[in-house]
N, CA, C, O and CB atoms as a CASP TS submission, in Angstrom:
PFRMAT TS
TARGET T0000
AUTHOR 0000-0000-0000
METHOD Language model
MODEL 1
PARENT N/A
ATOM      1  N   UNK     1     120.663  89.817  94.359  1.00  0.00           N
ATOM      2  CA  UNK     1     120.513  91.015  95.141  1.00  0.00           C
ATOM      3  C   UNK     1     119.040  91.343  95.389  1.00  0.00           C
ATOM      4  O   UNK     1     118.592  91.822  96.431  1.00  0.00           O
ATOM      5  CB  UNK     1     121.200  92.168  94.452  1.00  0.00           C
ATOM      6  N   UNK     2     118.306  91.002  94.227  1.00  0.00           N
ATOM      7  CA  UNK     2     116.781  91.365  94.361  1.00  0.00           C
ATOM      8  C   UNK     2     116.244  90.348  95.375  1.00  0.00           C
ATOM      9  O   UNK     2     115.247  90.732  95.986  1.00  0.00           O
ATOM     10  CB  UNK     2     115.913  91.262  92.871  1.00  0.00           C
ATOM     11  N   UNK     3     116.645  89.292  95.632  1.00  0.00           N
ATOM     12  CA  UNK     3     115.790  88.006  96.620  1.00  0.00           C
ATOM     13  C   UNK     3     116.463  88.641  97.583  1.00  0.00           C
ATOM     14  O   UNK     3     115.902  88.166  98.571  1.00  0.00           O
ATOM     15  CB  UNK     3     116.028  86.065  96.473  1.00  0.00           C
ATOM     16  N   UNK     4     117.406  89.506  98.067  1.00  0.00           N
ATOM     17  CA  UNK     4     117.924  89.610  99.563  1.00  0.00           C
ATOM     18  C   UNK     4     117.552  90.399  99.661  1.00  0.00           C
ATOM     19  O   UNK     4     117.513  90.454 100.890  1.00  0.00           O
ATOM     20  CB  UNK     4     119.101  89.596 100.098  1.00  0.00           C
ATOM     21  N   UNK     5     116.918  91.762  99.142  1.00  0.00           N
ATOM     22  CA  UNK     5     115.876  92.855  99.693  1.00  0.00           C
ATOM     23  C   UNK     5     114.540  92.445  99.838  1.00  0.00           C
ATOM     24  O   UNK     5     113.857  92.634 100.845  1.00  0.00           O
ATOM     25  CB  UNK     5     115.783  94.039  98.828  1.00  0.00           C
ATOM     26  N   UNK     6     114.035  91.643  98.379  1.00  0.00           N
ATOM     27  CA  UNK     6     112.292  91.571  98.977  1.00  0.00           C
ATOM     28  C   UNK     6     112.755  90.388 100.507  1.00  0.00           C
ATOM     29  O   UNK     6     112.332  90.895 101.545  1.00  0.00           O
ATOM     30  CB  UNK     6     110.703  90.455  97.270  1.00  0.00           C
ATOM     31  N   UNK     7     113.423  89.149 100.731  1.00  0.00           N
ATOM     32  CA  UNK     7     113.317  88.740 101.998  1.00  0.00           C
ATOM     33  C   UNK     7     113.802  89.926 103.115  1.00  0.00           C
ATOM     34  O   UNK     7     113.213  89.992 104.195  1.00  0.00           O
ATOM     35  CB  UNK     7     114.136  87.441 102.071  1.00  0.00           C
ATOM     36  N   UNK     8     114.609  90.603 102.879  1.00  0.00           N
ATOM     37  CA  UNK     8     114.881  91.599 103.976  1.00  0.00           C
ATOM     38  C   UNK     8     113.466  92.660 103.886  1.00  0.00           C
ATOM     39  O   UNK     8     112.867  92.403 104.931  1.00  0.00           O
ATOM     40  CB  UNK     8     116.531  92.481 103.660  1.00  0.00           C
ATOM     41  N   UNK     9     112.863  93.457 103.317  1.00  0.00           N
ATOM     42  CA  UNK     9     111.440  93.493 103.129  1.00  0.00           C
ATOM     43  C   UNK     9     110.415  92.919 103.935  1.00  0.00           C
ATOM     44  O   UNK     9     109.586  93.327 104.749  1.00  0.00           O
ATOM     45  CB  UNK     9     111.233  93.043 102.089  1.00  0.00           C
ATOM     46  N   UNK    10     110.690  92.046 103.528  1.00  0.00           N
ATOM     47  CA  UNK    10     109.334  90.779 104.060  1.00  0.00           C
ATOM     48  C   UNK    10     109.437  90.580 105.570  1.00  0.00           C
ATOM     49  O   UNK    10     108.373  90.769 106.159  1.00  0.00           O
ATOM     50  CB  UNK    10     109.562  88.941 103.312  1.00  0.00           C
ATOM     51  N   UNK    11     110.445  90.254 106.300  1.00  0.00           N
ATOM     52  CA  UNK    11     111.012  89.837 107.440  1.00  0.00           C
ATOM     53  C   UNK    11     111.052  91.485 108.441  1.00  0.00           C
ATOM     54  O   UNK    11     110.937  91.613 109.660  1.00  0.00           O
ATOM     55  CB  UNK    11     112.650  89.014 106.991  1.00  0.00           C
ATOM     56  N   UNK    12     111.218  92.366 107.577  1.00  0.00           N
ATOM     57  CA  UNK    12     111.053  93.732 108.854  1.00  0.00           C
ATOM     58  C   UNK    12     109.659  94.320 108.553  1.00  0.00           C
ATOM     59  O   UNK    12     109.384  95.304 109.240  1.00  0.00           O
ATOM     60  CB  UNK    12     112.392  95.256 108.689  1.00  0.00           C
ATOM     61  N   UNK    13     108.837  93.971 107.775  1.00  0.00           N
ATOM     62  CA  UNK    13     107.489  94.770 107.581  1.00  0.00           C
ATOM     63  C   UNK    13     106.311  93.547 107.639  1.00  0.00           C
ATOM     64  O   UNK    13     105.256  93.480 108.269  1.00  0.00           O
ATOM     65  CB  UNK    13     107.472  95.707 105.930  1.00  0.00           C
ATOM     66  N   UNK    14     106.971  92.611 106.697  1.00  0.00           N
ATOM     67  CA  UNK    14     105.437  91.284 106.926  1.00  0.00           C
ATOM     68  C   UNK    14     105.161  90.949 108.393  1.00  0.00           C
ATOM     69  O   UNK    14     104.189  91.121 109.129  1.00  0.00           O
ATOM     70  CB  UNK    14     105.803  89.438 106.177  1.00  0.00           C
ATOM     71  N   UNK    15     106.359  90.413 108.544  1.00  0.00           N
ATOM     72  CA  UNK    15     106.268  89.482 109.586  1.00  0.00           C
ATOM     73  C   UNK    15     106.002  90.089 111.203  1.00  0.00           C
ATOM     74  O   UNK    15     105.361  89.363 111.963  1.00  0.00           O
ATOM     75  CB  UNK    15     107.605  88.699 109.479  1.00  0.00           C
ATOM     76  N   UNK    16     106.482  91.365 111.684  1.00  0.00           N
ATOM     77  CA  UNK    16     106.070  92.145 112.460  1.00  0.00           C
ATOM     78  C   UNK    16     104.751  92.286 112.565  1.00  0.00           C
ATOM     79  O   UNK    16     104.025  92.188 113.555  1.00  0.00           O
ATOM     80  CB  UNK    16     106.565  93.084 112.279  1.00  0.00           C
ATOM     81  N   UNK    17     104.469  92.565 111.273  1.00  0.00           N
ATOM     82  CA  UNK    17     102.790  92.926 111.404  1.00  0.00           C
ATOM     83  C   UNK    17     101.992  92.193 111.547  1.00  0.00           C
ATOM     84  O   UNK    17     101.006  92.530 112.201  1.00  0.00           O
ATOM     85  CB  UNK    17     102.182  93.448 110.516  1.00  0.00           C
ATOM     86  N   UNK    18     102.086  90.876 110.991  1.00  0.00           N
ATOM     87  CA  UNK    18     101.438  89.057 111.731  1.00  0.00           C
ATOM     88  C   UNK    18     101.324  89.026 113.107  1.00  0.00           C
ATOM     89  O   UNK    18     100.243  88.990 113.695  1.00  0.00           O
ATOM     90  CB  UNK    18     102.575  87.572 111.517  1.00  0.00           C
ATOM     91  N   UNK    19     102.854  89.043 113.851  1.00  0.00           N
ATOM     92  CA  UNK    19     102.775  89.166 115.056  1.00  0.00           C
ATOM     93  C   UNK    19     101.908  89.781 116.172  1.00  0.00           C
ATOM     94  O   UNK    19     101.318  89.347 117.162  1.00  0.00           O
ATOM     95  CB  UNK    19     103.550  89.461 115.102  1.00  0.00           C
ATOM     96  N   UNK    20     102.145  91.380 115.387  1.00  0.00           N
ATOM     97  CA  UNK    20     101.536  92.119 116.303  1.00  0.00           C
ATOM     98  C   UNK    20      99.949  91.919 116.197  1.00  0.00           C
ATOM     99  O   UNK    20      99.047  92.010 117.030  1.00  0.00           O
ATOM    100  CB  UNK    20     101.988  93.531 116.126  1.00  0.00           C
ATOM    101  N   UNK    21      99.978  91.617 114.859  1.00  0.00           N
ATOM    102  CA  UNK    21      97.882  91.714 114.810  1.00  0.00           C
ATOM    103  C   UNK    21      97.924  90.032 115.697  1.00  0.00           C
ATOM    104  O   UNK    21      97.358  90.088 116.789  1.00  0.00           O
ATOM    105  CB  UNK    21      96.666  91.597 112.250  1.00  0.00           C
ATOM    106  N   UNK    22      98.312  89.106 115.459  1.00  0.00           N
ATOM    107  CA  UNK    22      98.007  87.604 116.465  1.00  0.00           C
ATOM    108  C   UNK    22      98.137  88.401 117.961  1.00  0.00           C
ATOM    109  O   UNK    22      98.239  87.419 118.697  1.00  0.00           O
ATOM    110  CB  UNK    22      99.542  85.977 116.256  1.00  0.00           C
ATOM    111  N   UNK    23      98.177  89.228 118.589  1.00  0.00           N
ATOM    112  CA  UNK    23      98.451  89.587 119.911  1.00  0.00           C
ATOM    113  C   UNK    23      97.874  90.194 119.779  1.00  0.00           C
ATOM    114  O   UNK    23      97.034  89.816 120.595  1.00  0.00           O
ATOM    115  CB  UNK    23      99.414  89.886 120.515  1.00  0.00           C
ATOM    116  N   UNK    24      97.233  91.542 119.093  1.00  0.00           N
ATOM    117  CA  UNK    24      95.960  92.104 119.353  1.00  0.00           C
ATOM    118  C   UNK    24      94.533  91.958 119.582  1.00  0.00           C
ATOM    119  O   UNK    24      93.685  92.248 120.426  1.00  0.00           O
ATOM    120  CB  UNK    24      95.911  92.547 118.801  1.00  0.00           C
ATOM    121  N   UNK    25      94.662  91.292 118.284  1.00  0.00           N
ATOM    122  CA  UNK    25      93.529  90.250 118.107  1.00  0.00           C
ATOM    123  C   UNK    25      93.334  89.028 117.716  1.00  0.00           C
ATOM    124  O   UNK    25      94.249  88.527 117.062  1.00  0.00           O
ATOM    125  CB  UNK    25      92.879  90.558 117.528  1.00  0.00           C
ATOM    126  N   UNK    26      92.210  88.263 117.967  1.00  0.00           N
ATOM    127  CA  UNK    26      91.940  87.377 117.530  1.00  0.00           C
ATOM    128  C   UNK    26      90.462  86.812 116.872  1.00  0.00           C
ATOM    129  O   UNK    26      89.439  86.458 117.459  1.00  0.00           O
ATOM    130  CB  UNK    26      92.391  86.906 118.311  1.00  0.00           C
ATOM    131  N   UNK    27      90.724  86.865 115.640  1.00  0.00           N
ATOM    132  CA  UNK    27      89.334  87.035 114.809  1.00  0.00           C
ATOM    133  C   UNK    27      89.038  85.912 114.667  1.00  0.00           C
ATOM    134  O   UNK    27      87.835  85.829 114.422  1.00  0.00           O
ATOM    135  CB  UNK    27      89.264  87.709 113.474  1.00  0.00           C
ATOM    136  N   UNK    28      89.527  84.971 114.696  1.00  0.00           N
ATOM    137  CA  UNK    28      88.115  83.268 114.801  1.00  0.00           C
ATOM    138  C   UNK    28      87.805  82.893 116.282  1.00  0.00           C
ATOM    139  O   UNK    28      87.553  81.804 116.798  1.00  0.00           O
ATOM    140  CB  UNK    28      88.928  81.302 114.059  1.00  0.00           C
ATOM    141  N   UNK    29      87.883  83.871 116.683  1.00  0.00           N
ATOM    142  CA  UNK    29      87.705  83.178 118.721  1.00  0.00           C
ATOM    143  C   UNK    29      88.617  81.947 119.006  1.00  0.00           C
ATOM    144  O   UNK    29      88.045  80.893 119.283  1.00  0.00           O
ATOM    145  CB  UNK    29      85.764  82.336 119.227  1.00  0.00           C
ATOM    146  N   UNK    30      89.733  81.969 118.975  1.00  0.00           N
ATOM    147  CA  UNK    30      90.336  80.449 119.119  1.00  0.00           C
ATOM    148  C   UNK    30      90.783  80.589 121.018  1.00  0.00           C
ATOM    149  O   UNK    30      90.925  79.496 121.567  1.00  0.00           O
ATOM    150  CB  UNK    30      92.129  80.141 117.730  1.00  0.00           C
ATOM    151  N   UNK    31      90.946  81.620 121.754  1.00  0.00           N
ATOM    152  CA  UNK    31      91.159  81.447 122.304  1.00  0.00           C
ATOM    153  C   UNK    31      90.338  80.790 123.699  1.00  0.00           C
ATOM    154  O   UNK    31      89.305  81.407 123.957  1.00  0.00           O
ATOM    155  CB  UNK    31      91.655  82.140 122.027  1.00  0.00           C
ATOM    156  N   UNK    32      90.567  79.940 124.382  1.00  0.00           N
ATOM    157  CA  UNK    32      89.882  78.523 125.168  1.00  0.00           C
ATOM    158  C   UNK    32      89.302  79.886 126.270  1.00  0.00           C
ATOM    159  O   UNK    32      89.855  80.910 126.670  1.00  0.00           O
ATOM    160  CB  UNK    32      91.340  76.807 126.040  1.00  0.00           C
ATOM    161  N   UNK    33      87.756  79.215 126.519  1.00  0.00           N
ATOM    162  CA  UNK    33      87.259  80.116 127.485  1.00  0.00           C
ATOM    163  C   UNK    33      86.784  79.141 128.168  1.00  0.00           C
ATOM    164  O   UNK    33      85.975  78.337 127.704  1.00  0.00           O
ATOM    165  CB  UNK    33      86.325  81.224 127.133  1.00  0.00           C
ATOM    166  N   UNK    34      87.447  79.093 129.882  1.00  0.00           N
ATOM    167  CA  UNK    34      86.869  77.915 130.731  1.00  0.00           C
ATOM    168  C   UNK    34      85.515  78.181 131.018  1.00  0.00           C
ATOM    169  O   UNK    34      84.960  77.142 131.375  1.00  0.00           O
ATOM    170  CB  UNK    34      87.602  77.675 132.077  1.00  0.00           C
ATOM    171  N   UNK    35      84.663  79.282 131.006  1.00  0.00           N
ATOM    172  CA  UNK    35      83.678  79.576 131.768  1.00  0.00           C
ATOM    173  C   UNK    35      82.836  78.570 130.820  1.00  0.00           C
ATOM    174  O   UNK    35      82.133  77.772 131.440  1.00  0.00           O
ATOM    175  CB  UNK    35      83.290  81.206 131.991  1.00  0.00           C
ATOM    176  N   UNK    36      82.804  78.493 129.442  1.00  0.00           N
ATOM    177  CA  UNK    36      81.532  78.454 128.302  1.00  0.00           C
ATOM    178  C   UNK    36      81.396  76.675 128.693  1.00  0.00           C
ATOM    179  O   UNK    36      82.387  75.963 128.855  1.00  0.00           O
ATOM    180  CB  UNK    36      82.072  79.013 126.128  1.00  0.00           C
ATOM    181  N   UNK    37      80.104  76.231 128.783  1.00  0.00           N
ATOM    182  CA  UNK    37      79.600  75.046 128.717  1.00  0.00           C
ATOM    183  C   UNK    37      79.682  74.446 127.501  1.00  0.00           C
ATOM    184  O   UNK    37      79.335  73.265 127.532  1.00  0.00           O
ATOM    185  CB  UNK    37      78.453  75.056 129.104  1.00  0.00           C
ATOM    186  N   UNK    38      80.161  75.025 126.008  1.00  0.00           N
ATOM    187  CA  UNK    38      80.188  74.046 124.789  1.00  0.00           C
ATOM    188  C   UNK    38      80.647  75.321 123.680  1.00  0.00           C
ATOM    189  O   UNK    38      80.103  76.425 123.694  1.00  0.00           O
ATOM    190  CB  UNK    38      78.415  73.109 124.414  1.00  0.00           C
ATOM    191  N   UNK    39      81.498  75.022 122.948  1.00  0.00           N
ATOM    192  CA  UNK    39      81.751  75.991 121.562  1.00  0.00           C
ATOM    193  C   UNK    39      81.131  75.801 120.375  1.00  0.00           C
ATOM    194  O   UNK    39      81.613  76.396 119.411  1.00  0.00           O
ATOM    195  CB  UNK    39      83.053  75.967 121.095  1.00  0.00           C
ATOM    196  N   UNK    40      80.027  75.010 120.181  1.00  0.00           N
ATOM    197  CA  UNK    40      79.251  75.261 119.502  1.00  0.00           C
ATOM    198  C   UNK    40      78.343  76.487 119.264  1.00  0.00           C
ATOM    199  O   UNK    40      77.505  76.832 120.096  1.00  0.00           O
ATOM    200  CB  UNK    40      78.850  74.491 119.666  1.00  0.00           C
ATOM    201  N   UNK    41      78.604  77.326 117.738  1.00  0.00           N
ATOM    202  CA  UNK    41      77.679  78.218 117.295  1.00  0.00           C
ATOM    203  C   UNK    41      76.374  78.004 116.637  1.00  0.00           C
ATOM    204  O   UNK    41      75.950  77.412 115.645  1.00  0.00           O
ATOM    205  CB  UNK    41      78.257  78.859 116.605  1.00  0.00           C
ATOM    206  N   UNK    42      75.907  78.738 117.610  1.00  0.00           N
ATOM    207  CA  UNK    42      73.989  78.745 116.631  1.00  0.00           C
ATOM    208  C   UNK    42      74.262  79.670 115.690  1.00  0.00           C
ATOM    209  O   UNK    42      74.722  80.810 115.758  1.00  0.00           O
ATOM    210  CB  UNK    42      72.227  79.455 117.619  1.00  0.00           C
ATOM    211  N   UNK    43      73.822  78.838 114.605  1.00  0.00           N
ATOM    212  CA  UNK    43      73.289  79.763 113.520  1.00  0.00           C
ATOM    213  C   UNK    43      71.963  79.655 112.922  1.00  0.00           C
ATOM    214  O   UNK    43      71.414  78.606 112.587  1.00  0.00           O
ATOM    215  CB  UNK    43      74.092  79.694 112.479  1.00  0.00           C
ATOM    216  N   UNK    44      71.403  81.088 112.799  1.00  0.00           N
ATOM    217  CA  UNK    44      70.153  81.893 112.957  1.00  0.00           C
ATOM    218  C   UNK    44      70.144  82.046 111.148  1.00  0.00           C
ATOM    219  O   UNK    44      71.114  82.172 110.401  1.00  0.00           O
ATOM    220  CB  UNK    44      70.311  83.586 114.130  1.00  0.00           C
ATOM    221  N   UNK    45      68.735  81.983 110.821  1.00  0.00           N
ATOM    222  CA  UNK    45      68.446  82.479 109.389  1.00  0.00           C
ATOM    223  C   UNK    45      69.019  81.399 108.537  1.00  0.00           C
ATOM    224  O   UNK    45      68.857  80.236 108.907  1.00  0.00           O
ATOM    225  CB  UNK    45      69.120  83.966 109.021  1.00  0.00           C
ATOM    226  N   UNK    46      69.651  81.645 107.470  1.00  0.00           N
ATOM    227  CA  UNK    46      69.732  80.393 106.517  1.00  0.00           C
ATOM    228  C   UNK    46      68.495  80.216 105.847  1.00  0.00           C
ATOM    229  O   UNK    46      67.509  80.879 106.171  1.00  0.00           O
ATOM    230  CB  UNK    46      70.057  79.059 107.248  1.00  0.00           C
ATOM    231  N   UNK    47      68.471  79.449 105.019  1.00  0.00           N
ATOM    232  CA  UNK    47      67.365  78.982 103.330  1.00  0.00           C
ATOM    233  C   UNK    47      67.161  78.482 104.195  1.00  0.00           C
ATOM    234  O   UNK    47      67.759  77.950 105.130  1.00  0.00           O
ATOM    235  CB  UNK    47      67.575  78.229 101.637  1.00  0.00           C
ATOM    236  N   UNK    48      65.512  78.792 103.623  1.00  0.00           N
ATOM    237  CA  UNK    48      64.279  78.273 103.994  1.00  0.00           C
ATOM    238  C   UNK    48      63.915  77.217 103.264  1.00  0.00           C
ATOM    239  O   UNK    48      63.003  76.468 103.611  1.00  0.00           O
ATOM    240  CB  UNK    48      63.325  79.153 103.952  1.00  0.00           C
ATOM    241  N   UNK    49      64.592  77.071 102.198  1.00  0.00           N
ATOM    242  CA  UNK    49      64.200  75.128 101.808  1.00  0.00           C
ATOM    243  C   UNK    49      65.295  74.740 100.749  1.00  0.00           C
ATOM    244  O   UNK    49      65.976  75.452 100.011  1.00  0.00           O
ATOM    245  CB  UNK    49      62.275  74.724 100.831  1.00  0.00           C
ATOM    246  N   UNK    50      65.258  73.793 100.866  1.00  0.00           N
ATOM    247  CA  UNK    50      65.995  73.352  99.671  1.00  0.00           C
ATOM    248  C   UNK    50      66.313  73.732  98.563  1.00  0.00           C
ATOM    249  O   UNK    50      67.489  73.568  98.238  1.00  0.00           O
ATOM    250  CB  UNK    50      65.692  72.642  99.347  1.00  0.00           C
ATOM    251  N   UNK    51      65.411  74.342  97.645  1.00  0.00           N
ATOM    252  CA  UNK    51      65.563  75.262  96.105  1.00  0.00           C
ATOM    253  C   UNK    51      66.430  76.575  97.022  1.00  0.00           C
ATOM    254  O   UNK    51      67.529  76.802  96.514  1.00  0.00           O
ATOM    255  CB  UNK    51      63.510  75.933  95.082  1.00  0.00           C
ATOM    256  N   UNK    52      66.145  77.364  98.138  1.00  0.00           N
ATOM    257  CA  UNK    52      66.391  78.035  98.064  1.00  0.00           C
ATOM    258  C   UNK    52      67.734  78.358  98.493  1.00  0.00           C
ATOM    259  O   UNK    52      68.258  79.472  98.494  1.00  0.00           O
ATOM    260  CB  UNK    52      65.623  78.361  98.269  1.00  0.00           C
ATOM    261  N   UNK    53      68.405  76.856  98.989  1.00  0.00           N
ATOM    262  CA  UNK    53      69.652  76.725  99.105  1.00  0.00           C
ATOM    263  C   UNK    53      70.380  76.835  97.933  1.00  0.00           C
ATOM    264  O   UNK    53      71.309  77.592  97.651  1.00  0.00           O
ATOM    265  CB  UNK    53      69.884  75.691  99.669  1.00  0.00           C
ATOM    266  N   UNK    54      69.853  76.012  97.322  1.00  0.00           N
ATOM    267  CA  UNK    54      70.422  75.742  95.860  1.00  0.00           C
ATOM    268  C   UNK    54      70.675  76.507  95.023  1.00  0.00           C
ATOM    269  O   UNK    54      71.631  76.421  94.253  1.00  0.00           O
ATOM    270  CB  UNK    54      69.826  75.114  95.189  1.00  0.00           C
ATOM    271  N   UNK    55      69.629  77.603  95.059  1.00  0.00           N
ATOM    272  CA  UNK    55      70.116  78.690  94.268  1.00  0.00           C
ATOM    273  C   UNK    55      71.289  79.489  93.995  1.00  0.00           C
ATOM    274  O   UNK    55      71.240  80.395  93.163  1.00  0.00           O
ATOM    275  CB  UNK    55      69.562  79.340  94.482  1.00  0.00           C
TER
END
């Protein structure tokens, strides 16, 4: 009885809410933009040397 409420649970409150946030948003940029010449990100700043990577 307890596995058929938390899945009944899960299935009207988890899974709705996955959905709806994948259609709101999208937080790793996955979606294809024809305009952009390359999807490569610059990244700015970062260790300045080796030790200070390491640290």
């Amino acid at each position: 009885m307890r596995n058929l409420l938390l899945s009944l649970v899960y299935f009207v409150l988890v899974v709705p809410a996955g959905l709806i946030s994948r259609v709101v948003r999208d937080p790793l940029s996955r979606r294809p933009d024809p305009a952009a010449d390359t999807y490569w990100v610059t990244v700015t700043g970062g260790p300045a040397s080796r030790q200070a990577a390491l640290r």
